[in-house]
C-alpha positions in Angstrom: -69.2 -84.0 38.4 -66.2 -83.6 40.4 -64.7 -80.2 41.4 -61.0 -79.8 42.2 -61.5 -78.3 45.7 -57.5 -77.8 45.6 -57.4 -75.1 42.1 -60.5 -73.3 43.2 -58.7 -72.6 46.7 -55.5 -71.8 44.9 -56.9 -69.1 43.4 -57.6 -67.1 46.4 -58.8 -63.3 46.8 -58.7 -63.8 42.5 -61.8 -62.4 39.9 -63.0 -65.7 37.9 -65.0 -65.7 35.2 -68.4 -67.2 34.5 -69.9 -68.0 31.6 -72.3 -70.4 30.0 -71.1 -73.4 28.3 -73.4 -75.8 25.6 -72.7 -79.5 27.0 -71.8 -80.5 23.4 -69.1 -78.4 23.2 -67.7 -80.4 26.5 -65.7 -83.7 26.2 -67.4 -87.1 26.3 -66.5 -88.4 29.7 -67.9 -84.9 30.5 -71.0 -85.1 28.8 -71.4 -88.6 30.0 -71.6 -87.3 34.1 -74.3 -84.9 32.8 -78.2 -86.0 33.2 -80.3 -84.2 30.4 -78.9 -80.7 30.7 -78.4 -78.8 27.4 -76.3 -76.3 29.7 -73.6 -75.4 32.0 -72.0 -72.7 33.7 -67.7 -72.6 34.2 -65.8 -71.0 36.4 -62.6 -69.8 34.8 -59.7 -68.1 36.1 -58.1 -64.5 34.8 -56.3 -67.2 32.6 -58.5 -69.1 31.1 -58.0 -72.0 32.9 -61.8 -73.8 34.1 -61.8 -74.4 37.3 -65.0 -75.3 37.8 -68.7 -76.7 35.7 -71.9 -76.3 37.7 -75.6 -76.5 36.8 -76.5 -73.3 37.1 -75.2 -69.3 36.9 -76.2 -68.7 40.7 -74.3 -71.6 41.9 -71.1 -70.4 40.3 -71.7 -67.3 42.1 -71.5 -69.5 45.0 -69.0 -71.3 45.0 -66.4 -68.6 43.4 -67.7 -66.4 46.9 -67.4 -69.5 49.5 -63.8 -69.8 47.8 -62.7 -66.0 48.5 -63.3 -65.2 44.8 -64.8 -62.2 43.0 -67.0 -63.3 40.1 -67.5 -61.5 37.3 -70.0 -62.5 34.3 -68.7 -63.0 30.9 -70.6 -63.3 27.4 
């Protein structure tokens, strides 16, 4: 899956939001990158707006922290 380098360093010294996502709630061409994984985790901004799908909750973690972000866990 691609990742929009350019949003997630947009967002700067910002909270984001993760949260688990089922893979068919996502849209076909989405589902279609996706190898036998039932779930995801999104990184969302204070918006709404996803910035981001990984394969796991940690990795979110990551990748909001290498990209100056606080993130938060949502349910």
């Amino acid at each position: 899956m691609d990742t929009n380098q350019e949003k997630m360093t947009s967002q700067k010294g910002r909270i984001v939001y993760v949260r688990s996502v089922n893979v068919d709630e996502l849209p076909d061409e989405v589902r279609d990158q996706i190898d036998g994984l039932t779930k995801l985790y999104a990184v969302h901004s204070v918006d709404g707006e996803r910035l981001a799908l990984v394969k796991c909750r940690e990795l979110a973690f990551v990748l909001a922290r290498q990209n100056d972000m606080s993130p938060v866990t949502v349910h």
